[in-house]
TORTINU-245435 format. One record per residue (C-alpha): residue number from 1; residue in one letter; chain; x, y, z. Coordinates in nm, 3 decimals, always signed. Layout:
% TORTINU-245435
resi NUM, resn a, chain A, X X, Y Y, Z Z
...
This chain:
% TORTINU-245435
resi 1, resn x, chain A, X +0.000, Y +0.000, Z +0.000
resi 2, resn x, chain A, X +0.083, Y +0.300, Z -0.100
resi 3, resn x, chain A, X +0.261, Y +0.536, Z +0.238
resi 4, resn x, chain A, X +0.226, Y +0.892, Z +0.041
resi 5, resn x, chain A, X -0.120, Y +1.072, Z -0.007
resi 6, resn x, chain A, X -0.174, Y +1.070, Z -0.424
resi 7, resn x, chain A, X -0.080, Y +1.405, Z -0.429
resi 8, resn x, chain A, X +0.242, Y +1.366, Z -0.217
resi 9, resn x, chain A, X +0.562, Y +1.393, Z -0.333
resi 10, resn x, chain A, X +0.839, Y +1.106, Z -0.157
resi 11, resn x, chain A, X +1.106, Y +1.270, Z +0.033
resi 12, resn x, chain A, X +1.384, Y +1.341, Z -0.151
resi 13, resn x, chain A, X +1.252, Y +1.337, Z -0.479
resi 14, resn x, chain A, X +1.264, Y +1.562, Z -0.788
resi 15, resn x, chain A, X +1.205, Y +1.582, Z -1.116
resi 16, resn x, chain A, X +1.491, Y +1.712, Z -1.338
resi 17, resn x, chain A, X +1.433, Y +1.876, Z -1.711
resi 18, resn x, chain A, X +1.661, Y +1.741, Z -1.931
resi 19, resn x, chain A, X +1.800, Y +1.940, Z -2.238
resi 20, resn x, chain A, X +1.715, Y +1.812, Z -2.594
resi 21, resn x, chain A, X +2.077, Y +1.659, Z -2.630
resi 22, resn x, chain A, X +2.043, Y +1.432, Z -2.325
resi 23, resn x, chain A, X +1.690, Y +1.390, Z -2.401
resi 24, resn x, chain A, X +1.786, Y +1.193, Z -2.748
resi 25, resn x, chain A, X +2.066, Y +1.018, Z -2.614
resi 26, resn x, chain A, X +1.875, Y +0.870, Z -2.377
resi 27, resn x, chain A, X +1.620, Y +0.836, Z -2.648
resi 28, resn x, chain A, X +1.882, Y +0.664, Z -2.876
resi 29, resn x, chain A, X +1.942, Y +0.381, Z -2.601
resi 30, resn x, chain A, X +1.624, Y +0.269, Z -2.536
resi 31, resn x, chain A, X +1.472, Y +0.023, Z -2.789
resi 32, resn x, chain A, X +1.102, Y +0.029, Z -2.772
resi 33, resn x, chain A, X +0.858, Y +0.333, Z -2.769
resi 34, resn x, chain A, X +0.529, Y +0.468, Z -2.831
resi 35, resn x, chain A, X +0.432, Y +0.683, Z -3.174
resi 36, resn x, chain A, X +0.139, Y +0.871, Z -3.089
resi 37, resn x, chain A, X -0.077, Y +1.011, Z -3.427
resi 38, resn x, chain A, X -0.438, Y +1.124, Z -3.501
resi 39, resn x, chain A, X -0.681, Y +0.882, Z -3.685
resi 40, resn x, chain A, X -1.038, Y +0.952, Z -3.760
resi 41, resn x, chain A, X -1.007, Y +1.243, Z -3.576
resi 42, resn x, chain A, X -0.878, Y +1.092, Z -3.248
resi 43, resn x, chain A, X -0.576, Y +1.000, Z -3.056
resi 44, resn x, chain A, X -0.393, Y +0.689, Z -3.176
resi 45, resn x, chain A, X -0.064, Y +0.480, Z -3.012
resi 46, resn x, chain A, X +0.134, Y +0.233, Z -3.121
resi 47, resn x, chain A, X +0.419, Y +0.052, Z -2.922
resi 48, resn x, chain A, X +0.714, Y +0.047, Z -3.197
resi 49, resn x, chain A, X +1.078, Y -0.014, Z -3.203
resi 50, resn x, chain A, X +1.318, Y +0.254, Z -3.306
resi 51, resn x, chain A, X +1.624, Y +0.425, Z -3.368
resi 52, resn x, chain A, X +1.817, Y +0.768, Z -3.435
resi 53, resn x, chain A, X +1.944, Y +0.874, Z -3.779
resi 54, resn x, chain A, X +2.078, Y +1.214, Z -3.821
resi 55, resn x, chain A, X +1.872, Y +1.298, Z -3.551
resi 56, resn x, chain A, X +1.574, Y +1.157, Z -3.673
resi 57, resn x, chain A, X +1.354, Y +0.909, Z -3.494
resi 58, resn x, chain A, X +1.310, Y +0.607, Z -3.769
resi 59, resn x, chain A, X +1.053, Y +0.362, Z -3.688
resi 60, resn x, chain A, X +0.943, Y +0.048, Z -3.879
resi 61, resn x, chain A, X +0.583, Y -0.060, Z -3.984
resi 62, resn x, chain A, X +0.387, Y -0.383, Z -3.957
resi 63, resn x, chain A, X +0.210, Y -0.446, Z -4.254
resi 64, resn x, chain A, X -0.146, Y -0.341, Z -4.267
resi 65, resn x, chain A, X -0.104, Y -0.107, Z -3.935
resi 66, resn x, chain A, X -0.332, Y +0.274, Z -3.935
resi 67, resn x, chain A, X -0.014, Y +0.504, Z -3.951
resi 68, resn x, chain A, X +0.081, Y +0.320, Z -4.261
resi 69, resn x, chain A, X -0.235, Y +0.416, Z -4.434
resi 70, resn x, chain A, X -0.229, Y +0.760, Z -4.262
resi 71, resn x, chain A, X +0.140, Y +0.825, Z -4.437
resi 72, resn x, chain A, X +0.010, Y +0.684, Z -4.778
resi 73, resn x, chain A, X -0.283, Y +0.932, Z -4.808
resi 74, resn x, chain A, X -0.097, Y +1.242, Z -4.752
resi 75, resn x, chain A, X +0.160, Y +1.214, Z -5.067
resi 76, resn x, chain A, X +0.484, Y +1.290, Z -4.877
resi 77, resn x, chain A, X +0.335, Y +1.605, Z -4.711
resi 78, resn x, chain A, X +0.420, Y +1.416, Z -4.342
resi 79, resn x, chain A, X +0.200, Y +1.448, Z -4.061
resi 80, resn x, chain A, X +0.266, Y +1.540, Z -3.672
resi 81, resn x, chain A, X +0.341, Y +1.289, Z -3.437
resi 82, resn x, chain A, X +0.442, Y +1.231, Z -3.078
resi 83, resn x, chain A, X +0.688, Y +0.971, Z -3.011
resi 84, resn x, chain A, X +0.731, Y +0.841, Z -2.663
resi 85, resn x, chain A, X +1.006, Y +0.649, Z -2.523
resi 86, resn x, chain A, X +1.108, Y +0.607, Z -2.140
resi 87, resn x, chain A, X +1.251, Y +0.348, Z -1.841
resi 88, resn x, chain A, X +1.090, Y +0.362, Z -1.529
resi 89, resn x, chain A, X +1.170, Y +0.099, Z -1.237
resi 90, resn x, chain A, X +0.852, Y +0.005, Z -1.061
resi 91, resn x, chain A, X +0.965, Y -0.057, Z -0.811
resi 92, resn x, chain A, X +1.179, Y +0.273, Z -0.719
resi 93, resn x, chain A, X +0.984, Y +0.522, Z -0.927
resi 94, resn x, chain A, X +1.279, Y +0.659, Z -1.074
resi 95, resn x, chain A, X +1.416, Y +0.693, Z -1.444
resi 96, resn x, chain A, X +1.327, Y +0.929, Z -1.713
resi 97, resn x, chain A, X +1.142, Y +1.015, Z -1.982
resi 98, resn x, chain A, X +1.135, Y +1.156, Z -2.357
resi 99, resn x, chain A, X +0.896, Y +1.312, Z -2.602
resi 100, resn x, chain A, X +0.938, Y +1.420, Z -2.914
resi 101, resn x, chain A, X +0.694, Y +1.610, Z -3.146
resi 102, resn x, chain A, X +0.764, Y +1.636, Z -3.480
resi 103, resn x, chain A, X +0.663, Y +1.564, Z -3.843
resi 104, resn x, chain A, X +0.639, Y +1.219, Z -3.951
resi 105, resn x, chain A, X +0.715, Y +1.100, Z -4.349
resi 106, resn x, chain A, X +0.734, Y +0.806, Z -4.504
resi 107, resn x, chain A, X +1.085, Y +0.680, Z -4.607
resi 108, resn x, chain A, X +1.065, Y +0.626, Z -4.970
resi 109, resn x, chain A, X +1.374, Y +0.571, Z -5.111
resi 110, resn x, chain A, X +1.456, Y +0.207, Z -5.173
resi 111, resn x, chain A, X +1.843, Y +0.233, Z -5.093
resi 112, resn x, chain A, X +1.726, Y +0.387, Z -4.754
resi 113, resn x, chain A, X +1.416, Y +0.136, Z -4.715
resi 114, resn x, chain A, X +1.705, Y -0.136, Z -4.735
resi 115, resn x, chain A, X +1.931, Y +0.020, Z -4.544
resi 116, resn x, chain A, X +1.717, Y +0.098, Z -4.292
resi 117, resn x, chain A, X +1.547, Y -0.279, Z -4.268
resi 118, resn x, chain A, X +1.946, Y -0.364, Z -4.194
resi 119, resn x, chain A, X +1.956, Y -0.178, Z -3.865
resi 120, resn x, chain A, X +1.621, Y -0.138, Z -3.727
resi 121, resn x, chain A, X +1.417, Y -0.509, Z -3.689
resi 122, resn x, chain A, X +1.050, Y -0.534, Z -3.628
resi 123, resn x, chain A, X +1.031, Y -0.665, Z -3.274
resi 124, resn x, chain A, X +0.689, Y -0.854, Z -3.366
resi 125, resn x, chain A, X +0.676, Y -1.151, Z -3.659
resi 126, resn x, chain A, X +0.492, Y -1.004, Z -3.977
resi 127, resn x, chain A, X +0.639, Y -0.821, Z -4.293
resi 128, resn x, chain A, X +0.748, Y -0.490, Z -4.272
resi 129, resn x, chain A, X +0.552, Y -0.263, Z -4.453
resi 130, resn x, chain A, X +0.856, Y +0.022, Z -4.458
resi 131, resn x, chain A, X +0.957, Y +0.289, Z -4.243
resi 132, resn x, chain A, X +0.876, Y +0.594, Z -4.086
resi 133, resn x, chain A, X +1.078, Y +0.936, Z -4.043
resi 134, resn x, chain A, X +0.990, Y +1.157, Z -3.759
resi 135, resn x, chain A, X +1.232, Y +1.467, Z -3.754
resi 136, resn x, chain A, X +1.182, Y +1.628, Z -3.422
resi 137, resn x, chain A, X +1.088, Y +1.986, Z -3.366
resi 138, resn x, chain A, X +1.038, Y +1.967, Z -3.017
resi 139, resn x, chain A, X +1.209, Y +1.757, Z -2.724
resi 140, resn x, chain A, X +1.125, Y +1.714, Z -2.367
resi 141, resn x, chain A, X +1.272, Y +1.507, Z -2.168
resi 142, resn x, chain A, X +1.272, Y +1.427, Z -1.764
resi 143, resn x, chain A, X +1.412, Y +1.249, Z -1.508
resi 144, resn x, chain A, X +1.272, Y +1.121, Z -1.187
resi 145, resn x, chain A, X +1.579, Y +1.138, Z -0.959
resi 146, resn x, chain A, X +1.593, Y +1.075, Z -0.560
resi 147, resn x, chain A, X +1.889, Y +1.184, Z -0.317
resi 148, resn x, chain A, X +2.243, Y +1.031, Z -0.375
resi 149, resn x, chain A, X +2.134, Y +0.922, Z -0.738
């Protein structure tokens, strides 16, 4: 059971704003995260695998899966996403956090599609569809952090 009132912060506790270049390395080293995009008008997430590229966030796509179609109907013009990535212990409460907003486009090219499908492996069974490109306008990033850590 829980000692703290909801409300209550634990002793010792704080929350630290990272700056956008910790915020994507720590972003870069985690291997699973959450796209976040707008479908029939509503909020949409998806748990995906990633990784950076030139500072891009490059994700890979199931086939058949809603941001796929989303990508295909705007002709290259990209649309905004979220993208969501963090590490959290349960059991301490502590770790950090990362979100990045940005525009999201299809990767066309098929040099890049290959090169891509070399480094960055769907972490469910299925054919890859092809890859997204989010470049990042925005970055926030946290960390939950406790005395002597």
């Amino acid at each position: 059971m829980n000692s703290h009132p909801p409300d209550a912060v634990p002793p010792g506790r704080w929350l630290e704003e990272l700056t956008a270049d910790e915020a994507l390395a720590l972003l870069g080293a985690a291997e699973l995260g959450r796209i976040v995009f707008t479908r029939h008008a509503l909020p949409a997430v998806r748990p995906v695998n990633h990784l950076l590229d030139a500072g891009d966030i490059v994700v890979r796509l199931q086939d058949g899966p809603a941001l796929a179609a989303l990508l295909a109907d705007r002709e290259g013009a990209g649309v905004v996403v979220a993208y969501e990535a963090d590490d959290i212990d349960p059991a301490t409460r502590l770790g950090w956090s990362v979100v990045a907003t940005g525009y999201a486009t299809a990767v066309t090219d098929p040099a890049e599609t290959e090169r891509l499908a070399r480094l960055l492996r769907p972490w469910v069974e299925g054919t890859a569809s092809g890859a997204v490109r989010i470049r990042p306008d925005l970055i926030k990033g946290f960390r939950l952090r406790a005395d002597g850590r």
